[in-house]
C-alpha positions in Angstrom: 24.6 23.5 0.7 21.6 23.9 -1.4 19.0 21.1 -1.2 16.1 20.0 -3.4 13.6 18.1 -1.0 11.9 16.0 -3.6 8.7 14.5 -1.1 5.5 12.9 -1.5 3.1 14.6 0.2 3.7 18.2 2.3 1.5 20.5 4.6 -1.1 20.5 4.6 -1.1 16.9 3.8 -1.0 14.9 7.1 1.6 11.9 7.6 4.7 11.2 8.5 6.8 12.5 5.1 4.6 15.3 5.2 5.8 16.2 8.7 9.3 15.0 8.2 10.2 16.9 5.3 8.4 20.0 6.7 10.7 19.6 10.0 13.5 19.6 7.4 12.8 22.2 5.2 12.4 24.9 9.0 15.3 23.3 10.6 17.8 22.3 8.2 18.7 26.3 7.2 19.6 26.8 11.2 22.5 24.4 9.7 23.3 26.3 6.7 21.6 25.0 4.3 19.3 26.6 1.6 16.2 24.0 1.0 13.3 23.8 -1.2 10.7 21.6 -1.3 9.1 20.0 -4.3 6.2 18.1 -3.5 4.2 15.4 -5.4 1.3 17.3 -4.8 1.4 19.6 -7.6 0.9 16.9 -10.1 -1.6 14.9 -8.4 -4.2 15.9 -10.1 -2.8 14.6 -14.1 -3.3 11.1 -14.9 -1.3 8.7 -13.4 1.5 8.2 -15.8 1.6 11.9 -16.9 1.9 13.1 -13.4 5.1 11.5 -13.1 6.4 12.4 -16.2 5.6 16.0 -15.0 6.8 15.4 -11.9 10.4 14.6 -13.7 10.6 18.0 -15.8 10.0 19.8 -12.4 12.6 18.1 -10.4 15.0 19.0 -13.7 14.3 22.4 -13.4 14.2 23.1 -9.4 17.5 20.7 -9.2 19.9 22.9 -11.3 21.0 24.8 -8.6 20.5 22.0 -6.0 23.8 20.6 -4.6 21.9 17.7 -3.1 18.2 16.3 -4.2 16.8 14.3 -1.6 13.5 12.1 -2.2 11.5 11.3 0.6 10.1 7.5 -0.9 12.4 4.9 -3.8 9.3 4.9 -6.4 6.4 7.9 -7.1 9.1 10.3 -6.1 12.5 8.7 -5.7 12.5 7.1 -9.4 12.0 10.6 -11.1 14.0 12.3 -8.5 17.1 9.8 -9.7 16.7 10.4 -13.0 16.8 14.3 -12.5 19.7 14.0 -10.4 21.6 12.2 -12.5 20.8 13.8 -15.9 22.2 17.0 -13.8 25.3 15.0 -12.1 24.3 16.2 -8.7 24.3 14.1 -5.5 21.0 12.2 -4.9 19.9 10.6 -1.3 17.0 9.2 -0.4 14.9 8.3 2.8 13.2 4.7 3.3 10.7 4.5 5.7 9.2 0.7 4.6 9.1 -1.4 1.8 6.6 0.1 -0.8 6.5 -3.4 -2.6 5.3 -5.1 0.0 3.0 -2.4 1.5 1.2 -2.4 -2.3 1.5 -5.7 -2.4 -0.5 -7.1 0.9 -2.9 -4.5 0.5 -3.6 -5.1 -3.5 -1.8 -8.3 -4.8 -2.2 -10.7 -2.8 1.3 -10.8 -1.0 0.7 -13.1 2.1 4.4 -13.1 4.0 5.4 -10.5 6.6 8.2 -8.3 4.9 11.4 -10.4 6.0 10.5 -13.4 3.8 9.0 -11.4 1.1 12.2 -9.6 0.4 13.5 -12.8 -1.0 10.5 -14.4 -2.3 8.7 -11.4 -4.2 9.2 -13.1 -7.4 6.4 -15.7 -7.2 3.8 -12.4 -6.9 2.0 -10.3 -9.9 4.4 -8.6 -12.4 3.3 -5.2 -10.7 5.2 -6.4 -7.8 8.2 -7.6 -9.5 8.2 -4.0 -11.1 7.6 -2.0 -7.6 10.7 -3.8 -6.0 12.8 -3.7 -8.9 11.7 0.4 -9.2 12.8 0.3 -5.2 15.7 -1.5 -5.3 17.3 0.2 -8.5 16.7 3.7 -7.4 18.5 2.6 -3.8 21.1 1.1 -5.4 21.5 4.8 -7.5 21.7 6.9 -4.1 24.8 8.0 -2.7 23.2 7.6 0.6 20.0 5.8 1.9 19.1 7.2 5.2 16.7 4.7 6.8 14.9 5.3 10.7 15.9 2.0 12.1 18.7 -0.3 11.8 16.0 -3.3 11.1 15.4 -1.1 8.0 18.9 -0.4 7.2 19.1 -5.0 7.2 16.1 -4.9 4.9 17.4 -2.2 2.5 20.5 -4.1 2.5 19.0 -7.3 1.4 17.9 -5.3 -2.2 21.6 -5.1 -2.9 22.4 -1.9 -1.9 26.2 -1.5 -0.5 25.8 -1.7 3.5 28.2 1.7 3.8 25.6 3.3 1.5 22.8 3.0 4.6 22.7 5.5 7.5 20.4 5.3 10.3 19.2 7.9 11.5 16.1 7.8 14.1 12.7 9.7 12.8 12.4 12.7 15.5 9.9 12.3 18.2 8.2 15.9 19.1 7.3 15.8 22.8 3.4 16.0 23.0 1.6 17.1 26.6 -1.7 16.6 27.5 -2.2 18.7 30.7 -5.5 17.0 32.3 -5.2 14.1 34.8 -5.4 10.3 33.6 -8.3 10.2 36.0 -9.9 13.7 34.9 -9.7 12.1 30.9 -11.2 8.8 32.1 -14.8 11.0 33.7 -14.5 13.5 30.4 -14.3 10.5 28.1 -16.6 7.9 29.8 -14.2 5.5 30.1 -14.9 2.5 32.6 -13.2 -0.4 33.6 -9.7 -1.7 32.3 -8.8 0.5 29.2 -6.6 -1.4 26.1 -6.2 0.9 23.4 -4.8 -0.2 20.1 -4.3 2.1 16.7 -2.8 1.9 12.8 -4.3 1.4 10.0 -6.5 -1.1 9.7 -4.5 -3.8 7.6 -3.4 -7.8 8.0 -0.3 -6.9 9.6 -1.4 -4.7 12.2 -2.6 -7.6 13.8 -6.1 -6.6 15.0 -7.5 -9.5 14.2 -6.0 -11.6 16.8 -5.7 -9.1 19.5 -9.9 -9.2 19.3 -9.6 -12.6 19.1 -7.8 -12.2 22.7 -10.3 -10.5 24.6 -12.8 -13.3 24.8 -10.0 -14.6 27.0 -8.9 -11.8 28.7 -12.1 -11.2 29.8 -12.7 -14.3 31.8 -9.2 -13.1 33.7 -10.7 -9.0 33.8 -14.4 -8.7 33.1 -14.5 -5.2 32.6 -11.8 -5.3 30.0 -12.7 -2.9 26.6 -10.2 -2.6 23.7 -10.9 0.5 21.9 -9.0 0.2 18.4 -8.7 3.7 16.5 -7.8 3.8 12.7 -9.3 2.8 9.6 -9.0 0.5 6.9 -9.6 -2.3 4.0 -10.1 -4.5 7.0 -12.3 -2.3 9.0 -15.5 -4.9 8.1 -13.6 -7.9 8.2 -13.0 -6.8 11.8 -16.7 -5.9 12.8 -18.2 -9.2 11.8 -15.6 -10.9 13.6 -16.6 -8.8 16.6 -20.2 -9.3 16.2 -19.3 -13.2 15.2 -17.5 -13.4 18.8 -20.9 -11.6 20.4 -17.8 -8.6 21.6 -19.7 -5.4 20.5 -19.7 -4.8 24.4 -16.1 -5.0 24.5 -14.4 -4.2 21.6 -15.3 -0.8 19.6 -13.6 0.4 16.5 -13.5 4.2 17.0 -12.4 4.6 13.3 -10.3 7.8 12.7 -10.1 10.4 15.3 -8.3 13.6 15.6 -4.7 13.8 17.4 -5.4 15.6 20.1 -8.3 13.7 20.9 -6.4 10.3 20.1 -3.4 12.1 22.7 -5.8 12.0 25.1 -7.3 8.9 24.8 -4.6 7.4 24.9 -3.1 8.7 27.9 -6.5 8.4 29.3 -6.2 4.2 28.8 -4.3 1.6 31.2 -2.5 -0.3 28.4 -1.3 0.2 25.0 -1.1 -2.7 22.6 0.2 -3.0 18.7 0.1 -6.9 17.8 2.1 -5.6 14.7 3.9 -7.9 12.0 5.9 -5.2 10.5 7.0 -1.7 11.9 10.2 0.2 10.7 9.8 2.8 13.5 6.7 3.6 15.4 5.6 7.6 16.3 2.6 5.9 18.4 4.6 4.1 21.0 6.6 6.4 21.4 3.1 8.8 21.9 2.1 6.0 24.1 5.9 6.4 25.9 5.6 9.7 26.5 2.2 10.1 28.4 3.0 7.2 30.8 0.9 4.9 28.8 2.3 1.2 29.8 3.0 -0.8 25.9 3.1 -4.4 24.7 4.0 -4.9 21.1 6.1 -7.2 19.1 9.4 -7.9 18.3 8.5 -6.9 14.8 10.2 -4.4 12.7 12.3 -1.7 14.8 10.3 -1.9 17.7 13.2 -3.6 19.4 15.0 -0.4 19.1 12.5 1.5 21.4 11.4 -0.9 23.6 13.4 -3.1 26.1 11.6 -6.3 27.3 10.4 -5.6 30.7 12.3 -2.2 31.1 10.2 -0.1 29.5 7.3 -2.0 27.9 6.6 -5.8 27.1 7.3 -7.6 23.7 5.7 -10.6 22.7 5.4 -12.6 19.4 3.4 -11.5 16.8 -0.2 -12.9 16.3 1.0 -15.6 19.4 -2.4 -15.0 21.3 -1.4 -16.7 23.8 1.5 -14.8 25.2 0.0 -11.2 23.9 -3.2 -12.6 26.9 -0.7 -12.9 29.3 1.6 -10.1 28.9 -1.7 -7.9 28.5 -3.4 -9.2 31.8 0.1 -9.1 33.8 0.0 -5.4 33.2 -3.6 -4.5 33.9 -3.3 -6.7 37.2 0.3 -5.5 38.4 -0.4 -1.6 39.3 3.2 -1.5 40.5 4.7 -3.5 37.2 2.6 -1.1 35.0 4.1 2.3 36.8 7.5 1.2 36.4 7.8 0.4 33.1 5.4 3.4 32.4 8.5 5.6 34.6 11.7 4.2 32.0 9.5 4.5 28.9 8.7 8.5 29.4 12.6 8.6 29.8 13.6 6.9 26.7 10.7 8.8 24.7 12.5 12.1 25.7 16.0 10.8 24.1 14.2 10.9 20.5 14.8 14.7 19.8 14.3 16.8 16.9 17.4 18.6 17.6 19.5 15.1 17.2 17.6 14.2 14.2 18.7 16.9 12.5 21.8 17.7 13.4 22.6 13.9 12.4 21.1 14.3 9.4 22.2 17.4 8.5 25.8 15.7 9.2 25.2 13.2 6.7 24.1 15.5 3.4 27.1 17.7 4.4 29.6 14.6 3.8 27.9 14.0 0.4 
């Protein structure tokens, strides 16, 4: 089986796609297959329209002896990935990680729902929109087989018309990480007092931040020494620091901006608590991080966070942006030691089922069957 990985970004670009199809390209020849990578990279630097079209005549000419291409994203490479595949009548899959329309769309056209009501009311936004989700939704439709890291995905992907026996889910591979120094050792190296909430994403509507600093006026009154340390940056990043220095927190609440893994690995196993307040997730690496170094979590029922976390097994999930109940299931946590180690125990268990070996031996599976 000789695959084309067609992928946006690749080491030593950092991200998820960038680590995923590197994990692919070293693992998936322990399964017999022959891979090579073509990576958007290479044309990055041509204008925008010509990069793509470049992009094309490459993925032509790498795919003739590819049994399978494979595109890591359904527009900047997925739609010239498609064409290519079909213009050479080979199989073409692809991997959907979120909804690109809607991503570009809250960030740069004003798109104001979370992602389950946009999918049916995207036509109301700019044309660009319209075109993104109709560039998504075609190029899924044209797979043989949409491989998707959540089943919430797989419901969204779905819901552009693409056949539900097209959509497999397989779940993104979780690399154990370690950080060998002491919660309490990390707390004295890093200066951390008090009650420790970290938060972390980038810094956009529907992470949430907003509320969750809206929160800690409150949660103080309940813990005093409470600080919320939110890593990441952002459009929103000063949006966020007048309302911190509007709500007199700047004692409180610190936006770290970007920081280093290992550093943000030890941080956050340093912390008592882990909170996303996030509107849309398809399926997140950092709780699971947060999972696997005993970190307690509270998130939301968002996206495919469900899928990780069990309600008062191995983490609390509240409504998104309900400040209410996100100040209650934060303070529960922070005030019940014994609560806090228990779920802390079951969600280090379930963070260790998330193997790379299962990822790709189930994915490997799939492209075979093509």
């Amino acid at each position: 089986m000789n695959i084309l990985i067609a992928t946006g970004i690749f080491p030593p670009d950092i991200g998820g796609p960038a680590t995923y199809s590197k994990t692919l390209a070293d693992e998936l020849p322990k399964q017999g297959a022959h891979v090579e990578v073509l990576s958007f990279g290479v044309v990055r630097h041509l204008p925008k329209l010509a990069r793509h079209a470049v992009y094309f005549f490459r993925a032509l000419s790498k795919g003739k002896n590819a049994d399978i291409i494979f595109a890591q994203d359904p527009v900047s490479v997925g739609l010239p990935a498609m064409f290519a595949a079909k213009l050479l009548r080979k199989k073409f899959a692809l991997k959907v990680v979120g909804d690109y329309a809607w991503e570009q769309g809250t960030q740069r056209f004003g798109v104001t729902e979370m992602l389950d009501d946009f999918v049916s009311e995207y036509a109301k936004y700019p044309w660009q929109v319209r075109l993104l989700k109709r560039i998504q939704a075609r190029v899924a439709r044209n797979a043989d087989v949409v491989i998707v890291p959540s089943a919430y995905l797989k419901n969204i992907v779905a819901r552009w018309g693409v056949s539900d026996e097209k959509i497999r889910v397989v779940y993104n591979a979780f690399n154990p990480v370690s950080v060998p120094e002491s919660k309490e050792a990390l707390r004295v190296k890093l200066g951390l007092k008090g009650a420790t909430i970290l938060s972390a994403g980038r810094l956009v509507p529907w992470k949430g931040f907003a509320v969750l600093i809206d929160s800690m006026a409150e949660i103080r009154t309940y813990i005093p020494d409470a600080r919320l340390v939110i890593v990441g940056d952002g459009p929103e990043k000063h949006i966020l620091k007048e309302k911190i220095e509007k709500l007199n927190l700047e004692d409180s609440v610190a936006l770290a901006g970007k920081m280093p893994h290992d550093k943000l690995l030890a941080l956050l196993k340093a912390s008592d608590l882990f909170v996303l307040n996030t509107g849309y997730e398809g399926f997140s690496h950092q709780i699971l991080e947060a999972m696997a170094l005993g970190t307690p979590v509270v998130t939301t029922h968002a996206g495919g966070n469900g899928e990780i976390i069990t309600s008062g097994g191995n983490g609390l999930l509240v409504p998104y942006n309900d400040e209410g109940t996100l100040v209650n299931a934060i303070v529960k946590l922070l005030r019940e030691e014994g609560l806090s180690h228990e779920l802390a125990a079951k969600a280090m268990e379930t963070a260790r089922s998330f193997s790379e070996e299962r990822m790709i031996r189930e994915t490997a599976d799939i492209l075979t069957r093509l």
